[in-house]
C-alpha positions as CSV (number, residue, x, y, z in Angstrom):
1,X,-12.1,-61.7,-41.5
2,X,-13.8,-58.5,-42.4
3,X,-17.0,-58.2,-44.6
4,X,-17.8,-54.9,-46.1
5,X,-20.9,-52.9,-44.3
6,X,-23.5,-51.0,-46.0
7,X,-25.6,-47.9,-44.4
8,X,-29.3,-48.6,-43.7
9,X,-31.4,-45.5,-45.1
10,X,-30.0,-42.5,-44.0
11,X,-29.2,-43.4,-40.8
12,X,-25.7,-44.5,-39.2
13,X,-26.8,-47.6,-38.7
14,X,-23.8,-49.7,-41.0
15,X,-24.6,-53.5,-41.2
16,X,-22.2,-56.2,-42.3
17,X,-23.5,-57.2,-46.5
18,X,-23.7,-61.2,-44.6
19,X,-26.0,-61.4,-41.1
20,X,-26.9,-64.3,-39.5
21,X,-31.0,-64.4,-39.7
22,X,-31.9,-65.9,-35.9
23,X,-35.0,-68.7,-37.0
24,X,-33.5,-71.3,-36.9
25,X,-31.7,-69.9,-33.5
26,X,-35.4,-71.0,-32.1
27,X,-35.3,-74.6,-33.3
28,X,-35.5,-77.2,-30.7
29,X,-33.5,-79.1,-32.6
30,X,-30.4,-77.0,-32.3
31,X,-29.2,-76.6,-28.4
32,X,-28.1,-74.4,-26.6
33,X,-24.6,-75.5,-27.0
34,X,-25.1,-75.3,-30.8
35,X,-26.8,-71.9,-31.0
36,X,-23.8,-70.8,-29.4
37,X,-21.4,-72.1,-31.7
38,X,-23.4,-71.1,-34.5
39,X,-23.3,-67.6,-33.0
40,X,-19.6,-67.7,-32.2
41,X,-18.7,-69.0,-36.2
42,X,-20.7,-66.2,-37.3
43,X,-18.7,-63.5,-35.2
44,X,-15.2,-65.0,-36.0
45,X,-16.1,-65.0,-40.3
46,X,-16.8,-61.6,-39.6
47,X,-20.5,-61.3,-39.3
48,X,-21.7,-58.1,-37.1
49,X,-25.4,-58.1,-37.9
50,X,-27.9,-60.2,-36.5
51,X,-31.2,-60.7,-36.5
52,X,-34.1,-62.1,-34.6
53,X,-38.0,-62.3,-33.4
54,X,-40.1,-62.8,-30.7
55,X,-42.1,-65.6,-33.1
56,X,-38.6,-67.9,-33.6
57,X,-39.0,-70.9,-31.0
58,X,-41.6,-68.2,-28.6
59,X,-38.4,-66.4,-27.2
60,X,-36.2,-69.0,-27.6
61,X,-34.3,-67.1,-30.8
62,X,-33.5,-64.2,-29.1
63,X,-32.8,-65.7,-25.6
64,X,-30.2,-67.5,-27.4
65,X,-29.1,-64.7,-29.6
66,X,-28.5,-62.0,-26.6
67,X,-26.8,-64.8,-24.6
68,X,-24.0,-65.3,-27.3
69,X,-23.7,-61.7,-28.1
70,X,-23.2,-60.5,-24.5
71,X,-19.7,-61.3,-24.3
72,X,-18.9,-59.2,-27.4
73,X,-18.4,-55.3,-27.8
74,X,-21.9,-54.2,-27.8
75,X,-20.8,-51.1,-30.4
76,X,-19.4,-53.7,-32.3
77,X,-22.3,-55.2,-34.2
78,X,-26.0,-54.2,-35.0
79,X,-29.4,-56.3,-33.8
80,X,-32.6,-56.4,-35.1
81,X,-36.3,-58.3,-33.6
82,X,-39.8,-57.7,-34.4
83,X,-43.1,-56.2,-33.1
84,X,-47.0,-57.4,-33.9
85,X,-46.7,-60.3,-31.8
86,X,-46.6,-60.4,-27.9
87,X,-45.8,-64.0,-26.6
88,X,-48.0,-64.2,-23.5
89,X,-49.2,-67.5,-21.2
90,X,-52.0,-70.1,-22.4
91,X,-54.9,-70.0,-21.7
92,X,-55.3,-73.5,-21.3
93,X,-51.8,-74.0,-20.0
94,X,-50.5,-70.8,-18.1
95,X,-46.7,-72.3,-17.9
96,X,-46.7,-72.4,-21.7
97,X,-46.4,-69.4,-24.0
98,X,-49.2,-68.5,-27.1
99,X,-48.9,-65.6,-29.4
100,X,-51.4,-62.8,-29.7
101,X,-51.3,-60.7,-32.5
102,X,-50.3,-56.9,-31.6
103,X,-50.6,-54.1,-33.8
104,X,-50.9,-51.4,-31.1
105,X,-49.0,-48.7,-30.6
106,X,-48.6,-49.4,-26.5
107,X,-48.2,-53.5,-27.5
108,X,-45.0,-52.4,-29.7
109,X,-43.7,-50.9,-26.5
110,X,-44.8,-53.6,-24.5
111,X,-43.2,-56.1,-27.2
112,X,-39.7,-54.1,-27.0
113,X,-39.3,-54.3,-23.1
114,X,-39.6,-58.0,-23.4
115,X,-37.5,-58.6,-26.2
116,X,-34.8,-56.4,-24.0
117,X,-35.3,-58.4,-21.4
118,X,-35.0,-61.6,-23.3
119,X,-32.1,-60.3,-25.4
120,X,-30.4,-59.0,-22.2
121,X,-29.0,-56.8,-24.4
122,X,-29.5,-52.6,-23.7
123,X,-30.7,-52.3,-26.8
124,X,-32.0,-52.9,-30.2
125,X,-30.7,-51.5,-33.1
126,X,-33.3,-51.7,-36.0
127,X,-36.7,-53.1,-34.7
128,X,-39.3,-54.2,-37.2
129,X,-43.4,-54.3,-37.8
130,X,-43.4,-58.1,-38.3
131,X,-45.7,-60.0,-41.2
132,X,-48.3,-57.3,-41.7
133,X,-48.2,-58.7,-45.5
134,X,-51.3,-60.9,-47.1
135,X,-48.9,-64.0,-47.0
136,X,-49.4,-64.1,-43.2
137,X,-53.1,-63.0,-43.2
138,X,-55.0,-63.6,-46.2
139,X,-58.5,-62.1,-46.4
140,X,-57.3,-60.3,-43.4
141,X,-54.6,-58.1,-43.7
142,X,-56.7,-55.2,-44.4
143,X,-57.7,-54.5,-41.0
144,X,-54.5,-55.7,-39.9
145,X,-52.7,-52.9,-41.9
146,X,-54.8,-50.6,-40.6
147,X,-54.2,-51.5,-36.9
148,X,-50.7,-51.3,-38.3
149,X,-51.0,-47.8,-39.7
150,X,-52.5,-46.2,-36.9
151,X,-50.4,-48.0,-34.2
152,X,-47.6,-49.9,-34.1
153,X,-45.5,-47.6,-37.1
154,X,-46.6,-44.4,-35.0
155,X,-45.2,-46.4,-32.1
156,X,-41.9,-47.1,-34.4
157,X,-41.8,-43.1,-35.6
158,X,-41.8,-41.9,-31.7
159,X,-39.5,-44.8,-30.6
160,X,-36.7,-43.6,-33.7
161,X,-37.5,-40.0,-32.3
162,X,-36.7,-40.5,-29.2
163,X,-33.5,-42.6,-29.5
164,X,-34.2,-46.0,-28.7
165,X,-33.9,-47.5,-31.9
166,X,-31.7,-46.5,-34.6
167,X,-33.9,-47.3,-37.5
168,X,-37.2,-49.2,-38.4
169,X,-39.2,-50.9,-40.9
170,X,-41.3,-54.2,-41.9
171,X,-39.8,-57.3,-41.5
172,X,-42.6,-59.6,-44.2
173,X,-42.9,-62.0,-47.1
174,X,-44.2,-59.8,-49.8
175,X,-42.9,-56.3,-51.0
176,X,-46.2,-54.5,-52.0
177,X,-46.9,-53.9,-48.1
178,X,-43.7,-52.3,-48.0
179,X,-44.3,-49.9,-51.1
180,X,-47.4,-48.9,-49.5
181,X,-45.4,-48.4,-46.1
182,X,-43.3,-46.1,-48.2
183,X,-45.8,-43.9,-49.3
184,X,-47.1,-42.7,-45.6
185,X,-43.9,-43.0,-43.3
186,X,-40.5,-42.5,-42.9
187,X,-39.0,-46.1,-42.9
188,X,-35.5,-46.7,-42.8
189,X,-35.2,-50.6,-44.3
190,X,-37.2,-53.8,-45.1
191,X,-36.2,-57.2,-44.6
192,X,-38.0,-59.3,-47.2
193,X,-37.6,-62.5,-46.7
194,X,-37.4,-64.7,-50.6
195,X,-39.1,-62.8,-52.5
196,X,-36.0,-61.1,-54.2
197,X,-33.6,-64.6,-54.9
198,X,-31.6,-66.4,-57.7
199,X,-35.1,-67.8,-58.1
200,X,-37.4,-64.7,-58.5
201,X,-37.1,-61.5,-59.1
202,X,-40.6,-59.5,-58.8
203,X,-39.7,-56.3,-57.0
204,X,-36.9,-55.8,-59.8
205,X,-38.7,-53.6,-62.2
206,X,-40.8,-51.4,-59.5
207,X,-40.1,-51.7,-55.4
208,X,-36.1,-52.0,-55.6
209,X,-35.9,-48.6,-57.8
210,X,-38.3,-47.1,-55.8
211,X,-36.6,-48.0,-52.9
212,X,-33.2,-46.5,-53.8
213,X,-34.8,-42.9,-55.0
214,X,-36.1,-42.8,-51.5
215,X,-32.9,-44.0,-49.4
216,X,-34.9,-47.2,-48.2
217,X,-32.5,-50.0,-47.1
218,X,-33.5,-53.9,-48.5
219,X,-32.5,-56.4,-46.4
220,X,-33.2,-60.0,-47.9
221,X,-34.0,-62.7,-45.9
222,X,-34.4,-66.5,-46.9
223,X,-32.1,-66.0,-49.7
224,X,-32.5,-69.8,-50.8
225,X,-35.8,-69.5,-50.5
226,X,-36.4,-71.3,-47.0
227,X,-34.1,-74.4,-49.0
228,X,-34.9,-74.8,-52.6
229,X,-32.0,-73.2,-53.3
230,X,-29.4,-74.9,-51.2
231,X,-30.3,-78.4,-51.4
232,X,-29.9,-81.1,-54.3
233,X,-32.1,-83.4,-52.9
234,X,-35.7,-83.0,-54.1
235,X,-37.0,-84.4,-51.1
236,X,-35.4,-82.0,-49.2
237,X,-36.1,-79.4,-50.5
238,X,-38.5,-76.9,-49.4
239,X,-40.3,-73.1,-51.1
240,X,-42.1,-71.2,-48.4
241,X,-41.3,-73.6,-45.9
242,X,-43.7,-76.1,-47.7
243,X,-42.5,-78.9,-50.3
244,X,-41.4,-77.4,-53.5
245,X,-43.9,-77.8,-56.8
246,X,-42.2,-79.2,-60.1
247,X,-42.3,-75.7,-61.9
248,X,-40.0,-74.3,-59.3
249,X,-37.9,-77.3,-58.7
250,X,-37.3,-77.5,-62.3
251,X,-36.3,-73.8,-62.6
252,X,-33.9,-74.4,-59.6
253,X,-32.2,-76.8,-61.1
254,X,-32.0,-75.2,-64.5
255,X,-30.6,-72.4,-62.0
256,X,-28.1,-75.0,-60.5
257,X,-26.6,-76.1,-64.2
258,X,-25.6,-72.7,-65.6
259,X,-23.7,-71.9,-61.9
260,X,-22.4,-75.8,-62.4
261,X,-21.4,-74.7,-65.9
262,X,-19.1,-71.7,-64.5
263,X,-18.0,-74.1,-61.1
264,X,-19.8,-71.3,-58.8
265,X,-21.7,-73.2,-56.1
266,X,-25.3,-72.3,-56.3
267,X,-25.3,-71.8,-52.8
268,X,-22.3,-68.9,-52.9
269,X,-24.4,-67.4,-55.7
270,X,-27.6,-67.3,-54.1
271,X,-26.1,-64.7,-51.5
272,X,-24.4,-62.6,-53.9
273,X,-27.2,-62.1,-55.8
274,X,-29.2,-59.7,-54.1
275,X,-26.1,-57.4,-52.8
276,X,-25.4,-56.5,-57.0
277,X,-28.7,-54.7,-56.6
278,X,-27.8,-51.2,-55.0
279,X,-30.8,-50.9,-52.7
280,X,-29.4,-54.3,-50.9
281,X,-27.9,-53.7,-47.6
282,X,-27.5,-57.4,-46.0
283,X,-28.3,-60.8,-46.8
284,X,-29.0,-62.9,-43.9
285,X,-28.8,-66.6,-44.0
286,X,-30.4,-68.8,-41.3
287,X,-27.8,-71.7,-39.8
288,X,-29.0,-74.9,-37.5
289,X,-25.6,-76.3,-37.2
């Protein structure tokens, strides 16, 4: 099955309009056996983009991810992980991983060799300045922007410049970060993970425009917002990876009744959505099973 590719920025970097985003790759819940299935369905529907971070199970994600992509053409598809966080042994328990936040420019270079190793892949396509947004750090983000700024997207500029990666960005929860991004380097995409859904639609009016003057790629993960929009069960059913509030669960369903009205399952229409909008490269769905 083939799915139609779109360009990221101005590179020629072309990734399938459907990835497969690698969290839930990291799950203990899903095996080995499963990730590789998972990975394996993904490749035969047609997916060639996929995506991952050292954060997702502490390795686990893209252990799992290089191990089912190895035995496919490695021209054939396009990978992306994530920088800002090395995984590095407890302090309390040195046979047990911790994550340390870094923003440097040498810790992105440290952070790439190890996802390489990890990915056993020779290399990564699109690597991205993970969760430098106020939805990760609150009161903090200033300083972590700065450390941001004047390390690790330097380190990203010289690493595109030099050919190791193909194109970079943020990979984050909340699109102001990126317009600011925008204004002081080079970036070839974002991924922004549910803030541009069936359910909202924030960046419409300002970011996405601005994004498409400038030849900035959008790449949009957690497109059911982490599960509101793909469940029926309010019990199940999750925003932000927390339990949904009324307001929302209301508007989902109010959502869920119009695409009932036409017979389009909400959960088809939730990752079409975002690809209408022309500054939309890829939508990139999590799977468990």
């Amino acid at each position: 099955m083939a799915i139609e590719r779109r360009r990221i920025g101005t590179t020629e970097v072309e990734v399938t309009t459907i990835g497969l985003g690698g969290g839930s790759l990291g799950l203990a819940r899903a095996s080995e056996d499963e990730a590789a299935r998972i990975i394996e369905a993904a490749w035969d529907g047609g997916v060639r983009y996929f995506d991952s971070a050292p954060l997702y199970g502490m390795g686990v994600s893209e252990r799992r991810s290089g191990a089912g992509l190895g035995g496919y053409p490695r021209d054939e598809f396009v990978n992306s992980t994530k920088v800002g966080r090395l995984l590095v042994p407890s302090a309390s328990d040195e046979t047990q991983l911790e994550v340390r936040y870094d923003y440097s420019y040498e810790g992105v270079r440290t952070s790439l060799e190890s996802s390489l190793e990890r990915l056993g892949l020779d290399r990564v396509d699109i690597l991205l300045c993970h969760d430098i947004d106020v939805w990760t750090h609150g009161d903090g983000q200033p300083a972590i922007y700065e450390a941001a700024r004047n390390g690790a997207l330097r380190a990203l500029t010289d690493l595109r410049s030099e050919g190791v990666i193909r194109a970079f960005g943020l990979g984050v929860n909340e699109w102001r970060v990126c317009s600011e991004v925008m204004d002081e380097f080079d970036v070839d995409c974002f991924l922004l993970a549910g803030r541009f859904t069936l359910l909202e639609q924030e960046p419409l009016d300002e970011f996405l425009p601005k994004c498409v003057e400038q030849n900035v790629s959008i790449i949009i993960g957690g497109p059911y917002n982490s599960g509101l929009l793909a469940v029926d069960d309010r019990e199940q059913a999750t925003y932000d990876y927390k339990p949904v509030d009324d307001a929302r669960w209301e508007r989902a369903q109010a959502i869920r009744r119009v695409c009932d009205a036409h017979g389009v399952d909400t959960r088809a229409a939730a990752l079409q959505y975002p690809l209408r909008h022309p500054a939309v490269a890829s939508v990139i769905p999590g799977a468990k099973s």
